[in-house]
N, C-alpha and C positions, 0 to 999 in steps of 0.2 A: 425206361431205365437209363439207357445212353442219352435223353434227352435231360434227362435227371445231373446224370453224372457231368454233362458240360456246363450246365446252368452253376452247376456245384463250384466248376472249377474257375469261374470270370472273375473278375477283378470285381470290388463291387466301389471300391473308391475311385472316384471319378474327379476329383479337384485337381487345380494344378500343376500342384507339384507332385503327383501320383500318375498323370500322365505324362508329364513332364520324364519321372524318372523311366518310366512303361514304354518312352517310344523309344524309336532306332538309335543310331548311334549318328546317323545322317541326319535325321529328323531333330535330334538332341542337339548335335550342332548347329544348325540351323538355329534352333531356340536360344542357346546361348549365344552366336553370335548380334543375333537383333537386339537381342537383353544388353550385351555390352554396347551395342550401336543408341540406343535408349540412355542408355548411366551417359554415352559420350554425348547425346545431345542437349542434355538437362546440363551437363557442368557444361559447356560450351556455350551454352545459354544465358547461364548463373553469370561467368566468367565476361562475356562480352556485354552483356546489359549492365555492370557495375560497372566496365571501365569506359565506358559510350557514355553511361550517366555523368561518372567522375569527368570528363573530358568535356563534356557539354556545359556542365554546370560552373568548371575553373574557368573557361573560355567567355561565358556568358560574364561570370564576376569580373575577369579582368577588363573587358571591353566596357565596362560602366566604371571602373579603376580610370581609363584615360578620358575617358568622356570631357571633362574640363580639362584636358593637357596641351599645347598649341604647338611642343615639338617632339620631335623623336627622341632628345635629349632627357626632355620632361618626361615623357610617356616612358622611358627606360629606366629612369631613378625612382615614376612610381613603380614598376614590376619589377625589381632590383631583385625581391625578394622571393621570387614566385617567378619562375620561368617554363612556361609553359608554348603552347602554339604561338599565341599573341609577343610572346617574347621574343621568341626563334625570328615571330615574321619583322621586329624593332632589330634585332640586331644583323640582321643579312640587309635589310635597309641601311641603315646607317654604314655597314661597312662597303657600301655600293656607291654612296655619296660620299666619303670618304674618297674611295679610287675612281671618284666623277669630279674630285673639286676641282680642277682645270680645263672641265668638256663644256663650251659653251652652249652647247645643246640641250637643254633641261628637257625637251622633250624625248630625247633619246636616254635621259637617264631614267625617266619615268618609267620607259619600258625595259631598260633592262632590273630596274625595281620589281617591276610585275610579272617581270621573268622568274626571278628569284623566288618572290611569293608563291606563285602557280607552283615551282615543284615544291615546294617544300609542301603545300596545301596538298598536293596530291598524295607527296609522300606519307602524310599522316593519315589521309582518307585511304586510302591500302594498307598501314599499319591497321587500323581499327579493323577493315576488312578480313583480317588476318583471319582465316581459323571458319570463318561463316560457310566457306566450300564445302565442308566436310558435313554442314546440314542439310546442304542443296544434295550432294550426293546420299544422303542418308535418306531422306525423303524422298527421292525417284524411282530408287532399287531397293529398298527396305521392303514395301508391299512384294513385290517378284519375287526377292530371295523367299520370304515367307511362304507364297504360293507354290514354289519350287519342293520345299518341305514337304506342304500339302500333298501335293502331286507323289511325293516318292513316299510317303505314310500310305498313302490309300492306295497307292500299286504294291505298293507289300501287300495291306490289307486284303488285299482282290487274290495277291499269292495264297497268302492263308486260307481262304474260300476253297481256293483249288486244291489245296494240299490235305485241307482236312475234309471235303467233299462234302460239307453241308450249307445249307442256303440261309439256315437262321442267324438273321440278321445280329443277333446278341453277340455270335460269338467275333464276327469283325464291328461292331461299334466302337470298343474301349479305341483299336486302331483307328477307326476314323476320328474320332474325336480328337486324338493326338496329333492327327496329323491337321486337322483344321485348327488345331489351338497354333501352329508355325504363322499362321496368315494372321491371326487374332493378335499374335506377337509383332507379327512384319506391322500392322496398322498403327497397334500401339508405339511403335518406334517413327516409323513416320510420319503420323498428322501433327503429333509435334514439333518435329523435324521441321516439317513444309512452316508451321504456326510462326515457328520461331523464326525462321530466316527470313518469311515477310515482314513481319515486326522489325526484323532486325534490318531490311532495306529502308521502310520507311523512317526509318529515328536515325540512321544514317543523313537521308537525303535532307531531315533537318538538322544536324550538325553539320553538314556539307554547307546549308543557307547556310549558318553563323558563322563557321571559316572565311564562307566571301564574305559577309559584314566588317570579320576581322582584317582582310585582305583591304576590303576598301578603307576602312578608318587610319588605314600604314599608310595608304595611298596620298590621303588626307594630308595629314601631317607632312609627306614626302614633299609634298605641293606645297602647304605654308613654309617648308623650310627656304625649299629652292626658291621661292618669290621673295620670302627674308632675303637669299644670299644675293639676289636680282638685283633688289632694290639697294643692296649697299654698295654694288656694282656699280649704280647709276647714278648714286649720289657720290661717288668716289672720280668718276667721271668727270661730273659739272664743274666738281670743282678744281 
């Protein structure tokens, strides 16, 4: 009859959002933080792979935009319209040669050209990076936090054992299940997590190559300029 009467009284909805609403208030938390750790890794994902594509794709058009250009003059009137990385890297050029027209050193202006270049490249390779930290972190401690749930569901569960003095397994299940669904949660928030932010190194590390491509073709033109500026030096010389 009392084995009757508990059997009567279980939960018998088991999906979940019925254990979801069934666990603690600890356990619950838990689940709702991973859930939000989840929404944050998918827009973080959405959001950085659109403007990585966008940035890859203007940088790539522009750099076949100069392709036939022989100066930084030229190469600036064709991106007049459109300024982007390849533009920043034309116009921090040109205004370096500008405050070089008197150094007769062109190889020291080369370098402080490539000075110029480098941060600016780096500075945008850390803008893009911007925000990817927070999947590295989501991915490491997301299973743990989960597990941490686990752990405090099923030490209730094991309290209730005690409290209600029987061993039938039925009546702590609905508990365990709740509390193993926080780990099922922590996984589902971070294999994504980890998914994403490898993807999201590697498609870096090839827009990082196209920057320097972009880096060296300024470089390019830097060089045909100053040998222009050389050679009317020398003609100016002779005569």
């Amino acid at each position: 009859m009392a084995e009757s009467k508990i059997n009567s009284s279980l939960p018998h909805d088991l999906s979940p959002l019925a254990m979801f609403l069934g666990a603690g208030a600890v356990v619950k938390s838990v689940m709702l933080g991973l859930a939000f750790a989840s929404v944050l890794t998918w827009t973080i994902g959405l959001f950085k792979a659109v403007e990585l594509f966008l940035a890859h794709a203007r940088l790539r058009r522009d750099i076949r935009a100069i392709a036939a250009d022989t100066s930084l003059a030229a190469a600036s009137q064709t991106l007049a319209k459109r300024r982007g990385l390849l533009g920043a890297f034309i116009d921090v050029s040109t205004v370096e040669l500008t405050m070089s027209t008197e150094a007769p050193d062109k190889f020291g202006i080369k370098e402080r050209v490539a000075s110029r270049l480098g941060r600016i490249e780096l500075a945008a390779i850390r803008g893009m990076n911007r925000g990817t930290g927070v999947l590295a972190s989501i991915g490491a401690t997301a299973p743990f936090i989960g597990l941490f749930g686990t752990v405090w569901g099923i030490m209730n569960s094991f309290i209730g054992i005690s409290k209600s003095q029987t061993t039938n397994l039925a009546v702590v299940a609905p508990g365990i299940a709740e509390a193993l669904q926080a780990t099922a949660i922590g996984l589902i928030a971070a294999i994504p997590a980890v998914l994403i932010y490898n993807w999201f190194t590697r498609a870096l590390g090839g827009y990082r190559a196209l920057a320097g491509d972009a880096s060296a073709e300024v470089m390019r033109l830097v060089s045909r300029d100053l040998d222009r500026v050389s050679g009317h030096r020398n003609a100016n010389a002779a005569e």
